[in-house]
LOFIFI-563569 format. One record per atom (N, C-alpha, C): x, y, z. Coordinates in steps of 0.2 Angstrom, whole numbers, plus 5000, padded with zeros to 4 digits. Last residue first. Layout:
# LOFIFI-563569
XYZ...
This chain:
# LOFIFI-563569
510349354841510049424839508949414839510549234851511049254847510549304846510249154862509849144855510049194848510349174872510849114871510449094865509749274875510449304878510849214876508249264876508549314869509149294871508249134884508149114877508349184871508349214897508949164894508749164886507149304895507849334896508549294892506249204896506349234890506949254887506449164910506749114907506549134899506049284915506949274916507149204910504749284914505249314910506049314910504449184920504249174914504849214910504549244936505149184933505149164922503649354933504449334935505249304931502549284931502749334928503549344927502449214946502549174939502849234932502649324954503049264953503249224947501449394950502149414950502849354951500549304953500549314949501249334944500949284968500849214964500949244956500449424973501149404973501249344968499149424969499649464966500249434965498549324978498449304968499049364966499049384990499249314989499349314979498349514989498749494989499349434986496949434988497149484982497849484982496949375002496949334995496949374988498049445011497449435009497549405001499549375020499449405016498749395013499749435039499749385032499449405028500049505049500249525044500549495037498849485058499349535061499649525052498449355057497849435058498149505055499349305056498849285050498649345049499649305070500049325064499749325058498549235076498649335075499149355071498549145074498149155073498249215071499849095080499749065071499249125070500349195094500049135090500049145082502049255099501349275095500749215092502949235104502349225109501749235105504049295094504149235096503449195098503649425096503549415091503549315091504449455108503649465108503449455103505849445105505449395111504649395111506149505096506149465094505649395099504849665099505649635099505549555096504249785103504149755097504949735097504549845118503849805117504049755111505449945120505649855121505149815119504650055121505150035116505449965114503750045133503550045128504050035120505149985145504850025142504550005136505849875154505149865151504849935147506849955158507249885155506749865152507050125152506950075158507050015156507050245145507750215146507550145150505450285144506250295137506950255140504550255152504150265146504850275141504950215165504350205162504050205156506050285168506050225169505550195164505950435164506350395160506350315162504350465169504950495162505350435160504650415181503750415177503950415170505750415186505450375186504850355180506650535183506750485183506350405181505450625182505950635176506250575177504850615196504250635191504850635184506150635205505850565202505150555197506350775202506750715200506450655200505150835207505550835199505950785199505250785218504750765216504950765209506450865225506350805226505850755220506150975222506450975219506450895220504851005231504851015224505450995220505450965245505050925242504850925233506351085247506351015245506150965241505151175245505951195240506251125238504351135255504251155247504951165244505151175266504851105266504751095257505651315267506051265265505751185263503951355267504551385261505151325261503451315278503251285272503751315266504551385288504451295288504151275280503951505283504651485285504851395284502751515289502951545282503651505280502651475302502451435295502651425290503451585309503851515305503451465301502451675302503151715301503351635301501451645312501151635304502151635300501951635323501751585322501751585314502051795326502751755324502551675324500751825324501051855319501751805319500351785335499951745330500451765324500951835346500951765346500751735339501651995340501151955343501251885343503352075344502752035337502252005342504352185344503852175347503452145341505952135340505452185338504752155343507252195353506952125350506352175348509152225354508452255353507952195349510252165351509752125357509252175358510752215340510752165340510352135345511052355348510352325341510452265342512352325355511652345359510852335354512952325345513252265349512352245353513152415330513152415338512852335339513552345315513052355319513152355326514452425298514252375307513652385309515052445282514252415286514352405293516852455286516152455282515852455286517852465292517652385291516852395290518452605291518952545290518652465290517252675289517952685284517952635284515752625295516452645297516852635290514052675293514552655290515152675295512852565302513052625303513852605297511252505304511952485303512052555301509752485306510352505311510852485310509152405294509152475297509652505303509352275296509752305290509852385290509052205304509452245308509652295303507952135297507952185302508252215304508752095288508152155284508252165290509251985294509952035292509352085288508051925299508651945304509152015301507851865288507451915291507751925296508851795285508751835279508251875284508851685295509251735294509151795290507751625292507851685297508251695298508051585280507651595280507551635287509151495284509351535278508851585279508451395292509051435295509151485293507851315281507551345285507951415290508851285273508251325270508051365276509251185281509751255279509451305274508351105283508651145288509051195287508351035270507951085274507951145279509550975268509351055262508951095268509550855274509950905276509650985276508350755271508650795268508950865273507550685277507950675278508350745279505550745279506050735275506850735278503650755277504650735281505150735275502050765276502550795277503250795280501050625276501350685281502050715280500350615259500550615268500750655271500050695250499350655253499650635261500950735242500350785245500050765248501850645239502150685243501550745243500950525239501650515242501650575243500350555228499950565231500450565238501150595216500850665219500550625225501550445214502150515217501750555220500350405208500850375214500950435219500350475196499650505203499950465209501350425189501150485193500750515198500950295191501450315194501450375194499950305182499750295185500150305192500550345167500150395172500150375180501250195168501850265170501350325172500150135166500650115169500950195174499750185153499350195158499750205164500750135144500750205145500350195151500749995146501350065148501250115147499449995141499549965147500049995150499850025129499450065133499250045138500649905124500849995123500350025128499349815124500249815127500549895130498749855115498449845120499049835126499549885103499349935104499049915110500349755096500649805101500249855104499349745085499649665089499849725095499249855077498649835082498949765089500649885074500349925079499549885084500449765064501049775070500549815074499449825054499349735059499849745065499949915051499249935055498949875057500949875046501349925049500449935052500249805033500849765038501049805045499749935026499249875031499749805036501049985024500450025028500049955032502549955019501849915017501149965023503749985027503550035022502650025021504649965042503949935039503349985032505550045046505649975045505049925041504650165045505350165042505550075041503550155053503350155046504150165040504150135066503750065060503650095052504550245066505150195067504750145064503450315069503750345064504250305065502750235082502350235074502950265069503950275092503650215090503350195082503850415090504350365089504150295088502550425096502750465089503450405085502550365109502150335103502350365098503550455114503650385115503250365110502850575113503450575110503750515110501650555122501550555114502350545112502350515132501950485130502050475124502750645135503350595134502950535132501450715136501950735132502450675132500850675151500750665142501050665138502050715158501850625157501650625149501950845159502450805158502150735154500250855162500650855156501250825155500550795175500150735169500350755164501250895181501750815181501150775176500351005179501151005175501350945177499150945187499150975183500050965177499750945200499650895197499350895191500451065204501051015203500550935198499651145209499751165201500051085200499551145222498751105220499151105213500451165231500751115228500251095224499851215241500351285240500751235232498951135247498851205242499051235240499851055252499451035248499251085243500251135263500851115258500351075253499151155269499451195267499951195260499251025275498751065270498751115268500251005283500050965276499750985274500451095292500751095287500551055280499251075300499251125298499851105292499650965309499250925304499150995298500150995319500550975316500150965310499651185324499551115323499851075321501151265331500751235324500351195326501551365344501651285340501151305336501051435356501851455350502051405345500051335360500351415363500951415359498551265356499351265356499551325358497151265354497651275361498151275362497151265337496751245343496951305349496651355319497151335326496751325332496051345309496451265310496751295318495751485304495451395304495451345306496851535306496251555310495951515311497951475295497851475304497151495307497051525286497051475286497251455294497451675288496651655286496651555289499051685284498351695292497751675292499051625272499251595280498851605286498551715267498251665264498451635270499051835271498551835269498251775270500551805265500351815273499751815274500451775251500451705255500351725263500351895242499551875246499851785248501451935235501151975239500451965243500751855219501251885224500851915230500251695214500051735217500451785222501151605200501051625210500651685208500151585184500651625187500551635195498751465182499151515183499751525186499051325169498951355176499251425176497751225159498351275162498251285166497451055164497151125163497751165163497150895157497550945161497151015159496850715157496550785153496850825159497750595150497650615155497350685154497850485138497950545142497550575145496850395129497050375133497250435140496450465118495950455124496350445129497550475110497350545115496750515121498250395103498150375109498050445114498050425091497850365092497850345098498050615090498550565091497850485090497850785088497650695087498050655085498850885099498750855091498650815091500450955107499650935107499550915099501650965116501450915111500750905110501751035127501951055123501851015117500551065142500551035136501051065131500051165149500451095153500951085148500051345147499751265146500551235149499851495160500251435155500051365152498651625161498851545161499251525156498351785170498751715163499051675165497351795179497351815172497751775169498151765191497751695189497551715181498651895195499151835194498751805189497551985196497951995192498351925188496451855203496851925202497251925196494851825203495251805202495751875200493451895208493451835206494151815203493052035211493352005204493451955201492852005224492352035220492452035212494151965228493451925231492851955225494852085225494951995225494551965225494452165234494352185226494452115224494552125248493752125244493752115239495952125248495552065249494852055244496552235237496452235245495852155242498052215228497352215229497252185236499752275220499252245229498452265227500352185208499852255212499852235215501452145198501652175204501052215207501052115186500552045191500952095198502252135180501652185177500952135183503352085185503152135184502452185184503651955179503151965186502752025187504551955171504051955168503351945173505851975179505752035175504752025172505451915197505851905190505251965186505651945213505251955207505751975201506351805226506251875220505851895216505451785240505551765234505851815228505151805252505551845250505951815245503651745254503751825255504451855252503151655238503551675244503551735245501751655229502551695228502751665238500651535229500851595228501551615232500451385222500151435221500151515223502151335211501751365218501051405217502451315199502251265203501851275207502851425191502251405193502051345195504451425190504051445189503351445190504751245194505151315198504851395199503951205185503851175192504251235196504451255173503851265178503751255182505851195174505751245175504951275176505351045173505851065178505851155180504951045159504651035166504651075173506151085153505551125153505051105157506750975157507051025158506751085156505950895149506250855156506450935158506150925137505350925140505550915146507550885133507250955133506650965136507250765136507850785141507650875141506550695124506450705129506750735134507250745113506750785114506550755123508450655118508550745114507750785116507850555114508150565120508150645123507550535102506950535105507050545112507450575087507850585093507450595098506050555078506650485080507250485086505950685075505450645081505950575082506550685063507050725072506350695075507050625051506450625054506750635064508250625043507750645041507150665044509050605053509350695049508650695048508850465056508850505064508850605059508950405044508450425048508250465051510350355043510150425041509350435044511250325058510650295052510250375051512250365065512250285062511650285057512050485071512750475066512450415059511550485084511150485077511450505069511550395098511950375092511550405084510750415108510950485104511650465100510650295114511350315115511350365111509350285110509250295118509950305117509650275098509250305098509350335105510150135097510550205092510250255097509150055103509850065104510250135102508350065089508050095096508750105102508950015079508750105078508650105086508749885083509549925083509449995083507449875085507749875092508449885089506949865074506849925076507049905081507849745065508149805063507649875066507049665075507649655075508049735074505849665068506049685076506449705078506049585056505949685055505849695065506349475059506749515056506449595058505149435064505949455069506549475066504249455054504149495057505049485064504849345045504849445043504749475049504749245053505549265049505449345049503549225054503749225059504549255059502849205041502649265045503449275052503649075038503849135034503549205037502949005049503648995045503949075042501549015043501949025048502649055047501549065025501549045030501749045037501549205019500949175018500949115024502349295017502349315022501649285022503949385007503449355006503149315014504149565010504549465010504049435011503649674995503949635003504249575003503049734985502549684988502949674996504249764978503949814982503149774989504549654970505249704979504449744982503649664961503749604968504149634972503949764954503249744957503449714961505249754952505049794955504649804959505149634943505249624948505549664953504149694934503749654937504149634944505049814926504449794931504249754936505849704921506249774927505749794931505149654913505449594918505849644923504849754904504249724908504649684911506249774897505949834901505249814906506149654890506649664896506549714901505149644882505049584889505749624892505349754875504949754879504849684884506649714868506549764871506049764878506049604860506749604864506749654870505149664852505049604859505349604863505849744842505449774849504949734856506549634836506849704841506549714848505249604832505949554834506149604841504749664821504449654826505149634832505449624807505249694810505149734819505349474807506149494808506049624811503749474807504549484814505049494813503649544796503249544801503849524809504149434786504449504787504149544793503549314789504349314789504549394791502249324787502549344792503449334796502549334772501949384777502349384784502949254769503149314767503249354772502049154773502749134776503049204775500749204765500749184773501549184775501349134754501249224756501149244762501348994757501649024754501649094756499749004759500248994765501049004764499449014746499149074751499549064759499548934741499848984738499849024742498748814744499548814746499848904744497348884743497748894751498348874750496849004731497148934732497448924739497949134722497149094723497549024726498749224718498449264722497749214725499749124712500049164718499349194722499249114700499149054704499649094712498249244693498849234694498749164699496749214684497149224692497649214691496049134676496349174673496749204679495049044684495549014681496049064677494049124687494649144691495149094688493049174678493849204677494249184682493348984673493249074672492949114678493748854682493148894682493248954681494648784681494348774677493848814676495948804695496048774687495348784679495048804704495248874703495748864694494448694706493948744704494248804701495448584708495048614702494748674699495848654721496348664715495948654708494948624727495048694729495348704722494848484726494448514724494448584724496048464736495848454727495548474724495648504746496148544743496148524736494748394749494448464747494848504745495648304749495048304744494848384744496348294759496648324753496248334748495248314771495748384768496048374763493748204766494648214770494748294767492348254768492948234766493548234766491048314773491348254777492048224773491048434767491348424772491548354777490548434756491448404753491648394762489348484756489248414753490048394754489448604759489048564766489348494762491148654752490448654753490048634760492348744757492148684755491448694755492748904749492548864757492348804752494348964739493748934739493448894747495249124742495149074744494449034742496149254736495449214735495549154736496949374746497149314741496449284740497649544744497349504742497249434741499449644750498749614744498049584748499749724758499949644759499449614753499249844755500049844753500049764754497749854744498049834752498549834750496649954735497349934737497549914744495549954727495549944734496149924738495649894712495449924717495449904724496549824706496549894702496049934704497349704711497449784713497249834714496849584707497449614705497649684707495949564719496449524718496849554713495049684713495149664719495849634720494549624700494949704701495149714707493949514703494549524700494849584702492749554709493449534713493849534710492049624698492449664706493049624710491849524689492649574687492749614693490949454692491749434694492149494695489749484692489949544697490549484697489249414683489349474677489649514684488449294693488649304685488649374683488949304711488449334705488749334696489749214719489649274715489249264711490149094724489349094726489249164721491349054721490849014719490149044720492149114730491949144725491549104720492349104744491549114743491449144735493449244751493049174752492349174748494849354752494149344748494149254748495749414764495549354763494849364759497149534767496349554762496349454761498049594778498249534772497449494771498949704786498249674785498349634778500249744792499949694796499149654792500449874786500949824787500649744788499549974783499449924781500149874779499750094790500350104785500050024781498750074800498450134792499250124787497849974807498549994804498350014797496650024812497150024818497749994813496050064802496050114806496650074812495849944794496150004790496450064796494949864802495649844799496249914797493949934799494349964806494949944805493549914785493749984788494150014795493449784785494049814784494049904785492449764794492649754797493549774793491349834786491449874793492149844795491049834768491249774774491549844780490249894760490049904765490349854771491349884751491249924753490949944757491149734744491749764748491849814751489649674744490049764740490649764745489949494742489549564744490149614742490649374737489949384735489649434737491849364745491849374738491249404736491649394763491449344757491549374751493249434769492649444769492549404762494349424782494149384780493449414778495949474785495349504787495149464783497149434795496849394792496249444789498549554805497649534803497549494796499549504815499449504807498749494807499849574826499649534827499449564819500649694834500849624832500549574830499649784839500349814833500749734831498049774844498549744844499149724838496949784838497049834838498049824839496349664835496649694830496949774832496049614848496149584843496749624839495049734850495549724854496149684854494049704841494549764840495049754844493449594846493949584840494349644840493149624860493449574858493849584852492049754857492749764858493249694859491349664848491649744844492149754848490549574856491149544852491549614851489949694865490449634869490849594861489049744855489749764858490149744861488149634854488449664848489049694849487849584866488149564863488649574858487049694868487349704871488149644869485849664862486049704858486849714861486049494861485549544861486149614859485449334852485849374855485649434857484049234854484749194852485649234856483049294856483049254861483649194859483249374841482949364844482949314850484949454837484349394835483849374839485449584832485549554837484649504833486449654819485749634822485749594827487949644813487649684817486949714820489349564820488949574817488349624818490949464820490549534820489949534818491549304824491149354818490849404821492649274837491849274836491849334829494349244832493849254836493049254833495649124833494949144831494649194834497449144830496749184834495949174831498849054830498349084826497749094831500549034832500049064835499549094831501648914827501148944823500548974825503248834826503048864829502048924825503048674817503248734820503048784824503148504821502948564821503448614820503748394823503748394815503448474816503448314835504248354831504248364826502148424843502548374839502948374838500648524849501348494851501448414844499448614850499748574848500448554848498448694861499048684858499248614856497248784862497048734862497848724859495948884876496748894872497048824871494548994873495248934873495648934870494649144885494849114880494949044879493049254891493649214891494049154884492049324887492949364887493349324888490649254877491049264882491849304881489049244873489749274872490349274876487749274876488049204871488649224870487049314889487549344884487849294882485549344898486349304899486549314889484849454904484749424899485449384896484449514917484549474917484549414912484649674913483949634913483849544915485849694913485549734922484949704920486649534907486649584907486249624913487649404913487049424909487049494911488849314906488549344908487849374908489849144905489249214899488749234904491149074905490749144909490349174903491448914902491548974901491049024904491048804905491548834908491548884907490348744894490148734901490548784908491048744883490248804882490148804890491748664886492048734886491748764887491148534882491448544888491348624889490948574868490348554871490548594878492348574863491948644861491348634867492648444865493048504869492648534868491748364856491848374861491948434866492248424846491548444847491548444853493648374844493748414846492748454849493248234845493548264850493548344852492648254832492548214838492448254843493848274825492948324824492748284829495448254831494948234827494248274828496648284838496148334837495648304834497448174847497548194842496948234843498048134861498548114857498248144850498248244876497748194870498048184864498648304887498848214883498548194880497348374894498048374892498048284891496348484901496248434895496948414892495748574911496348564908496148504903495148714926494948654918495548644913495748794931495848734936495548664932495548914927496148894929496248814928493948894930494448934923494848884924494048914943493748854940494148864932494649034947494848974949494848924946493649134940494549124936494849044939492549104948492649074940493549094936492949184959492749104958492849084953493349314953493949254958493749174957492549344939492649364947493049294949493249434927492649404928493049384936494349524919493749564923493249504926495349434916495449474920494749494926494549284908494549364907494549384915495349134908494849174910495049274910495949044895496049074900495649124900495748834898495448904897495748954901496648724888496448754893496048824891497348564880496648624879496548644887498548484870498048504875497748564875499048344861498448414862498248434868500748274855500048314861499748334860501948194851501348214849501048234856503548234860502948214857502448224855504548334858504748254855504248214854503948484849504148444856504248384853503448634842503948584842503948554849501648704841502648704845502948624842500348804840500548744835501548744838498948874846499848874845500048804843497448954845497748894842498648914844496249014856497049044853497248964852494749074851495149034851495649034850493449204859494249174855494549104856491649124859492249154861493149154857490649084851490649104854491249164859490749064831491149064837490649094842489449054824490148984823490448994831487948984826488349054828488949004826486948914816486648994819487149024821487348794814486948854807486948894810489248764818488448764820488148814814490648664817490148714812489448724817492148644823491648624821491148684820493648634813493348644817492448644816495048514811494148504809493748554814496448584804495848554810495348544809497148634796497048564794496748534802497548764795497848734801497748654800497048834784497948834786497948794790495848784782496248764778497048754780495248824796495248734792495848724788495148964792495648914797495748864797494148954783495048984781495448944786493148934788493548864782494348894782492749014799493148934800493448904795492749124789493349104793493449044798491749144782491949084780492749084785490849224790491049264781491649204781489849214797489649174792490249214784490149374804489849314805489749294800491649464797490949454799490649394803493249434804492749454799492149434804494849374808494549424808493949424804496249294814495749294810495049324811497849344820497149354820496649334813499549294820499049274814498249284820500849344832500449304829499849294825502149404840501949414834501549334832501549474855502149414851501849424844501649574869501149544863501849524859501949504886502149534879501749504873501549414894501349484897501549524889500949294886500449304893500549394894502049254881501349304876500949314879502749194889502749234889502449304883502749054888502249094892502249154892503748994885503648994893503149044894503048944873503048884877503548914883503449084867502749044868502848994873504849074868504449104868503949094871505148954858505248954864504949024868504449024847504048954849504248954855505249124845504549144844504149084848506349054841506449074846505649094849505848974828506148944835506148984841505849104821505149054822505349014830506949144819506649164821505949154825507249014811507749034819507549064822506548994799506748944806506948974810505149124794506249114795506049074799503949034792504049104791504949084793503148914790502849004789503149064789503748794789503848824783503548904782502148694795502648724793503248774788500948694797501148774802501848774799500648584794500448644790500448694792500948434792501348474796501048574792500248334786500248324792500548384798500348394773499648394778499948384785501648484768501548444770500948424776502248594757502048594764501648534765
């Protein structure tokens, strides 16, 4: 092996090449790779070990060697390079991963003790050392350098320093907190299934009290991975050799990857070239009892990069597989991670595509929708707030039917009584009314309301109250009363101004069930609305940027169409009662006729041959009525067909109008709002607001990207790299 190239020759070439290409895309970023951890105490000589395999100059301080990991990778390239970056611990904050990031040192043509002091000085300045809840700053840090070498003579050779273990803290140098800031650093290190532990302890102490091979021991118990480095056999004790012998050849404390005994250069050899001190490495271990009685396999750095190449030849052809494996199962992730993220949505340009894209695809549902097309998208099986026609026409048609059922405040005199009137059938004398405070009828109330439930838009709605069931049997009552009131000088005439107010309080329920109607189509307008984003728009805070951009829009149509209600009821209670409408009149005529055929009903006589008749002479028998009684009689009359009209007149436009122009089929309804044309009007600003990406976001996505493409480009390298 060769100074200049001493990553050479460590392990299978093809596997090593792939391992290199690998690395050089980055991808030991998400999958652990098979690479050399150097591990031990503080001061137990693993910068020399690392000196030795890698032929760096690292530099020395008396008090700490390392403060943080260093990840060495040695690659093949056409050119000579050094370059040095940092990468920042996850856990440290935005600003500093930035600056992190954003410090590089590239194109240096060589590593010299210079330079490399250099780089060490710089980094001390970069790196994040925290301080504790006493504000006692931490000689230690989680972030890493990372310093690569590049050439055409290399190999591929990922090596790990990290900080010596230890376990006193030093006075205004470390603290205690320190102690466990490195313990999980290095464990962390070692805990990792690929990562060939170096354990590095001095020759000169009881192998017994070393802490660091006993965790060794603990995260690989089959000891595939651990490969025993005794340093420092110059310093042992005269007559304590034969422990490390017994060490190095076996005959205690068995490792399966053995033992090797390395010599550290001194203070006096360090200013001298690498091949001097490998020279001197080769003397010592040639002349000096007993290590000069060693096997030359278990002493000495060539022989120890030699078992090195063993080491880790067997190590990945092992490991290989379950690389293979794992970037492909993490590249299923990550580009799952990103589908799931959305369509990307940082600038204009690109806010403005998604959001008339995703318009786009709720005005086809919304199309669908208003034709009860609910064939076309599964959707409409899943989520029936979606049929939003279907529900509205049924609430249109339960409207419809209270208005016919208690709209009025009290029964016509020849209105039928339906089965569930029955029990509301009393006659109470005026007083008992008066003294009870509400009759029979007014006891049960029906709500307006079929849609009730906190909504986002309840303030808005209109507040209703149920209403009572007509009042039977008490409209002559109420008629009389009212005429007494109101009548002047007229001799067989109405006021004319009598019918309006009447028709006002025969009509007081109407404004009550047309707000509910409203309500309700309302809500079933916005339910559809929000349950159709959250289908076109999965992401929650994109789908609460939408709605906010919409929601001042939205409820200006919704006020809109209240406000057309109170239009209507004011139109046909607040004027003066008219109407074209033929119906009236044949209300009206319908209506004395029916008391024409009860009067005569009594003087009909049976014939065999043509039934039912009536003498000729009843017919002009006339009943004796007062002036006031046959006033109240065509009041009664007038207000029954005027009301029948008017009620059904109003339904329709309170369903056409307020209902379906307003709020579901019209050409400006609340469903039109989120379309390609209101997305187009949108400024920069609110798109940003409305559904750009935050800076967690943004680092996600960026991260995921990178992630991505790193691993696609693995992908290629396992799929045109043969097994």
């Amino acid at each position: 092996m060769s100074a200049q190239n001493p990553a050479s020759g460590l392990a299978e070439p093809s596997l090593l090449e792939k391992i290199d290409k690998l690395f050089a895309c980055k991808v030991g970023e998400y999958v652990d790779l098979p690479q050399l951890v150097v591990v031990g105490d503080q001061s137990s000589g693993k910068s020399s070990v690392l000196e030795a395999l890698t032929n760096l100059p690292f530099p020395r301080e008396s008090t700490l060697c390392t403060r943080f990991a260093t990840q060495i990778t040695f690659r093949r390239s056409p050119e000579t390079t050094v370059a040095a970056s940092v990468i920042p611990s996850s856990e440290s904050s935005e600003d500093h991963q930035k600056t992190a990031r954003d410090w590089k040192k590239e194109d240096l043509k060589q590593l010299d003790t210079s330079t490399f002091a250099s780089i060490m000085e710089e980094v001390n300045g970069i790196m994040e050392f925290k301080a504790d809840s006493y504000g006692v700053q931490s000689q230690f840090s989680n972030d890493v350098l990372r310093l690569e070498i590049s050439g055409p003579n290399q190999e591929h050779l990922s090596v790990i320093d990290v900080p010596g273990l230890f376990q006193r803290h030093k006075e205004g140098v470390t603290t205690k907190a320190d102690i466990e800031l490195v313990k999980r650093m290095v464990y962390g290190y070692m805990s990792n299934p690929r990562s060939v532990m170096l354990t590095v302890i001095p020759a000169n102490v009881d192998i017994a009290t070393q802490g660091i091979l006993e965790k060794a021991e603990e995260f690989d118990p089959d000891g595939m991975r651990t490969l025993g480095v005794l340093t420092k056999p110059d310093l042992v004790d005269k007559g304590a050799e034969h422990n490390v012998v017994n060490l190095i050849t076996d005959r205690e404390h068995h490792l399966r990857l053995g033992w090797h005994l390395l010599r550290n250069a001194g203070q006096s050899e360090l200013a001298n070239s690498i091949g001097s001190r490998q020279q001197a490495e080769k003397d010592f271990f040639s002349t000096v009892a007993p290590w000069s009685e060693l096997a030359w396999d278990k002493v000495g750095i060539n022989s120890f990069r030699s078992r090195l190449q063993e080491v880790l030849s067997d190590h990945i052809q092992r490991e290989f597989p379950k690389v293979k494996a794992e970037i492909s199962k993490r590249l299923k992730a990550s580009t799952l991670a990103l589908r799931d993220l959305g369509t990307k949505r940082q600038t204009p340009t690109e806010q403005y595509q998604y959001l008339i894209g995703m318009s786009m695809d709720f005005q086809k549902v919304v199309v669908d929708a208003l034709a009860t097309n609910y064939g076309r998208h599964e959707m409409f099986k899943d989520h029936p707030s979606l049929r939003l026609v279907t529900a509205a026409v049924n609430r249109s048609e339960a409207m419809a039917t209270m208005f016919a059922k208690n709209g009025h405040t009290y029964h016509f005199a020849d209105e039928p009584k339906l089965p569930e009137d029955a029990a509301s059938d009393i006659d109470v004398d005026e007083e008992d009314q008066t003294e009870a405070g509400t009759s029979p009828d007014q006891s049960v109330k029906t709500s307006v309301r079929q849609y009730l439930g906190r909504t986002a838009i309840d303030d808005l709605l209109p507040s209703t109250s149920n209403v009572a069931k007509p009042q039977r049997r008490k409209i002559f009552d109420w008629l009389r009363r009212v005429y007494r009131d109101s009548r002047g000088y007229e001799i067989g005439t109405v006021n004319p101004t009598l019918l309006a107010s009447i028709m006002k309080e025969q009509a007081r329920k109407w404004e009550d069930i047309a707000l509910g109607y409203v309500a309700d189509i309302i809500v079933l307008a916005h339910s559809f609305i929000n349950d159709l984003l959250h289908q076109v728009c999965p992401t929650r805070g994109v789908r609460d940027g939408i709605l906010s951009l919409l929601m001042d829009q939205l409820c200006t149509k919704y006020k809109a169409a209240i406000e057309h209600v109170v239009f209507l009821l004011s139109v046909d209670l607040d004027g003066t009662p008219s109407t074209l409408n033929h119906y009236f009149n044949d209300n009206l005529q319908n209506c004395r006729q029916k008391r024409l055929q009860s009067r005569i009903q009594s003087k009909t006589v049976s014939d065999c041959s043509h039934g039912e008749v009536v003498r000729t002479s009843d017919l002009f028998q006339h009943e004796h009525m007062g002036n006031e009684e046959h006033t109240i009689q065509d009041l009664h009359d007038v207000l029954e067909s005027y009301y029948k009209v008017a009620r059904k007149r109003f339904v329709d436009n309170l369903r056409k109008q307020a209902g379906d122009h307003f709020l579901i089929s019209g050409p400006d309804t609340p469903l039109t709002l989120f379309s390609p044309a209101f997305v187009s009007k949108l400024t920069h600003e609110e798109l940003e607001e409305a559904v750009g990406e935050d800076r967690q976001l943004k680092r996600r996505r960026a991260d995921l990207e990178r992630e991505t493409k790193d691993l696609e480009e693995a992908m290629k390298i396992l799929r045109f790299s043969g097994k």
